[in-house]
N, C-alpha and C positions, 0 to 999 in steps of 0.2 A: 048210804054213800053220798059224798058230797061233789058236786061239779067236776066229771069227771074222774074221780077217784077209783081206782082199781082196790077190788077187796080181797086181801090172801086166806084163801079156800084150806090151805093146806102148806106145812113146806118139809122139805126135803136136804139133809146137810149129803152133800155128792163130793166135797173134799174139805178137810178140817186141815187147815196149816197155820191156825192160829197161834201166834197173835195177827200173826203177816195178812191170811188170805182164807177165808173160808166162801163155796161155793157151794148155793144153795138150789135148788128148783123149788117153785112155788105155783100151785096150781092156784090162779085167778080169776075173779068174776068181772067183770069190764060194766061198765056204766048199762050198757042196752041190754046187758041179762047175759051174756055169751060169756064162755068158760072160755081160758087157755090153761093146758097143763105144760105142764114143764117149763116157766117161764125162769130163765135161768137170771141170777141175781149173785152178784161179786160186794165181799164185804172185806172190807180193808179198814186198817183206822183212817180216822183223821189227824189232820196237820193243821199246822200253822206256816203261812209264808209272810216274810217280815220284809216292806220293802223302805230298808233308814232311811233318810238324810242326814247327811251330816257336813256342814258346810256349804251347805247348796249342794253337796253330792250323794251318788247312790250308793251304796257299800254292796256289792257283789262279790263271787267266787266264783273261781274258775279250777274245776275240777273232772274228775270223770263220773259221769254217771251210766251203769251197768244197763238199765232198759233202753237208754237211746243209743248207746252203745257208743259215746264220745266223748270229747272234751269241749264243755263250754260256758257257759257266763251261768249263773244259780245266784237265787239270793237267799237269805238266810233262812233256813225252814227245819221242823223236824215236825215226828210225830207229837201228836197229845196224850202225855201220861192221865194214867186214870184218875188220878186227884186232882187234876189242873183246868181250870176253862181254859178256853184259847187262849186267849190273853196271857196266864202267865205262863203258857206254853211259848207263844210268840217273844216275849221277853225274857224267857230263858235259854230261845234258841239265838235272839241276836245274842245275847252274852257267852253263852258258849262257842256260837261258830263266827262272832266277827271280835269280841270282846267288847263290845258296844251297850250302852244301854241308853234308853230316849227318854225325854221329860216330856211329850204328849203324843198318844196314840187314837189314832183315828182307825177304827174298822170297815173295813171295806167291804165286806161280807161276808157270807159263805153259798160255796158253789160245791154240789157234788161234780163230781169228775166224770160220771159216765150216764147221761139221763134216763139210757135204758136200763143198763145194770149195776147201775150203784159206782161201786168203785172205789170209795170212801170220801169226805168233803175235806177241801181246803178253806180254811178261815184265814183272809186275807186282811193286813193291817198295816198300814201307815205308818210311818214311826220317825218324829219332827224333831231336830235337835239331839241326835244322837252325837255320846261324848263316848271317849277310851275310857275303858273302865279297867279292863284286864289285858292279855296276850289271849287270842285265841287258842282254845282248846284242841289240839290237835287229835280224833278221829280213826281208828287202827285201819279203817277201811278207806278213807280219802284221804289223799294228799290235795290240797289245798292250798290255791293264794288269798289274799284278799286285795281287792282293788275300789278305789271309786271313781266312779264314771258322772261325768254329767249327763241331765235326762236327753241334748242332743244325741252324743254317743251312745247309752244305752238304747234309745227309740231304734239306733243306726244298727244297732247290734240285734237288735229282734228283726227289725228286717233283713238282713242278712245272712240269718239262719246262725249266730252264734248263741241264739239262747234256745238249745233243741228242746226243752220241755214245755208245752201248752198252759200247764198250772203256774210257771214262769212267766212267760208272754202277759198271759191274762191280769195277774197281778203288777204288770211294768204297765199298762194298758188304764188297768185299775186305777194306778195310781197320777197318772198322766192327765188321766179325765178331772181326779178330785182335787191335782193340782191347776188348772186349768189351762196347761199348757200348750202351747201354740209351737210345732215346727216352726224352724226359722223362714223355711220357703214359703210355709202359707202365711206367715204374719208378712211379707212383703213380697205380694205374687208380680212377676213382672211381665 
């Protein structure tokens, strides 16, 4: 084992609902010699979240989504088909959910979603100079707008609790850093 590395002893499927969700236990050995059994471990696919510019703006949706149980600000994402890396996963979700496609992509990495139990990773990506390509693809499960926001109002909008998903946030955050944006208030603190 390597710096700190847990080694799976054993594992256990305790619910199959794949493709969505399978729940596993996994009896582990920990760096110092000590076992844990049943360390329970959530496997979900991964995704792609796409966050455009286009014109200096951000392409969002404002929709419902069923686990936060709300309406509110998302950016363009779906899962990763099996044939696909991220990448042309990311670039075939901006073009289905915003109708959008970009001329240079910056990844911003990937993050699993849950450190203890897995959860499945988001691969997060940049997307500079997005142009209308088609009409958004309409969704039998979401009803959807699309809107763009500048990175003032969006920033304004995760603080305030309009962007209720984490994997949201983090990629509006993501991409804040790698543009090197500056709040208006702190570029001119008075």
């Amino acid at each position: 084992m390597t710096d700190g590395e847990w080694r799976v002893l054993s594992r256990s499927l305790v619910f199959d609902g794949h493709p969505w969700l399978e729940v596993w236990t996994e009896d582990v050995l920990l760096p110092d010699g000590r076992q844990v059994d049943a360390f329970y471990r959530l496997e979900m696919p991964e995704y792609a979240i796409v966050v455009a510019l286009k014109a200096g703006k951000v392409a969002v949706q404002r929709h419902y989504k069923h686990g936060a149980r709300t309406v509110g600000l998302h950016l363009p994402a779906g899962y990763i088909e099996a044939a696909e890396t991220p990448l042309v996963a990311a670039k075939r979700e901006l073009l289905e959910e915003a109708g959008l496609a970009a001329e240079r992509w910056v990844s911003l990495g990937k993050y699993v979603v849950d450190g203890n139990r897995g959860a499945g990773a988001a691969h997060i990506f940049l997307a500079h100079g997005a142009t209308h390509e088609q009409a958004p693809a309409s969704h039998d499960l979401e009803a959807m707008t699309l809107d763009f926001l500048t990175l003032d109002d969006l920033v304004a909008a995760v603080r305030n609790g309009a962007v209720p998903q984490l994997a949201m946030a983090a990629a509006i955050g993501l991409a804040v850093v790698e543009l090197g944006y500056v709040e208006p208030h702190f570029a001119n603190p008075s």
